[in-house]
C-alpha positions as CSV (number, residue, x, y, z in Angstrom):
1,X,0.0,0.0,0.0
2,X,2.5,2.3,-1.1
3,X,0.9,5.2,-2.5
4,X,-1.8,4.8,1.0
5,X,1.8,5.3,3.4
6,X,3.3,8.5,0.9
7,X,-0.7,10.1,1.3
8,X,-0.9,9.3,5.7
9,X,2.8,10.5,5.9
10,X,2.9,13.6,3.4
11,X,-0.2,14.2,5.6
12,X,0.7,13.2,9.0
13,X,-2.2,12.4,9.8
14,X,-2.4,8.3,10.5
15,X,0.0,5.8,11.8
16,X,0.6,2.7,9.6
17,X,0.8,-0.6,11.1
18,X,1.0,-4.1,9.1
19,X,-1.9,-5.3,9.6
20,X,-0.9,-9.1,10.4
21,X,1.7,-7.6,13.0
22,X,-0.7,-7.7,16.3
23,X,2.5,-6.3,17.9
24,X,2.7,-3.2,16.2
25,X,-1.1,-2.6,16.1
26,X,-1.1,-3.1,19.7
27,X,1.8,-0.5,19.7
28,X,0.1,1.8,17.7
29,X,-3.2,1.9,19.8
30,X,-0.9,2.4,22.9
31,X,0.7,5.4,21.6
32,X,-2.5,6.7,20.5
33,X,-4.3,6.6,23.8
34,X,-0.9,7.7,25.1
35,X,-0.4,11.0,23.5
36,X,-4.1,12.1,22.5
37,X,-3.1,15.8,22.0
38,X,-1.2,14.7,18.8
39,X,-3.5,11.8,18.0
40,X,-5.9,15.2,17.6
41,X,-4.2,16.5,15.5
42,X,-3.3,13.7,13.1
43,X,-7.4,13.4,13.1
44,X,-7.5,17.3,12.1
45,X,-4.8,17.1,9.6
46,X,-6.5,14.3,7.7
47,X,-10.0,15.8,8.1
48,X,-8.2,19.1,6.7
49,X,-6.6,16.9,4.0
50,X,-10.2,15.5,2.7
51,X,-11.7,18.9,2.5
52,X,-8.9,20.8,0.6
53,X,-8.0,18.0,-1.5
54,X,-9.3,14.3,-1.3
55,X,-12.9,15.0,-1.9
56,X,-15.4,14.9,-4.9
57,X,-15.3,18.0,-5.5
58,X,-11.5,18.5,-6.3
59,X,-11.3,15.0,-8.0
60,X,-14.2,15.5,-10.3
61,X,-12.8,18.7,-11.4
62,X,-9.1,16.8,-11.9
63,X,-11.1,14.1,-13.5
64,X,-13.1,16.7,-15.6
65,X,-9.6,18.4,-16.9
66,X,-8.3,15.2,-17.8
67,X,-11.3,13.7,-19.9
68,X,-11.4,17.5,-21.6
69,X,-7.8,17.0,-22.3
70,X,-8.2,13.3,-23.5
71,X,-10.5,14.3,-26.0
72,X,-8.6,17.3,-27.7
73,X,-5.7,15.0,-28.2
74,X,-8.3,12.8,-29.8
């Protein structure tokens, strides 16, 4: 899941775990619990993220650009 780590760390808003590694998960929810201020902020950062940029809204206008773009090359 590359392109999922470069989006959460770019972000900073996530921690990534493998998800067979009951170890690390159990790490990761630790820390978490451990240090809520910046667990808060990871949450704003990535709620921040999806309404600047991962959203409908944006995509469909990227999406929009590119099949506009498709067809004049066509």
């Amino acid at each position: 899941f590359r392109p999922l780590r470069e989006l959460i760390d770019s972000v900073g808003c996530g921690l990534i775990v493998q998800s067979q590694n009951l170890n690390a998960i159990a790490e990761a929810m630790c820390w978490i619990l451990e240090n809520p201020i910046e667990a808060e902020e990871m949450g704003k950062r990535g709620k921040e993220a999806v309404i600047r940029t991962y959203n409908w809204n944006v995509e469909g206008d990227n999406l929009h650009d590119l099949y506009n773009k498709l067809l004049s090359n066509a």
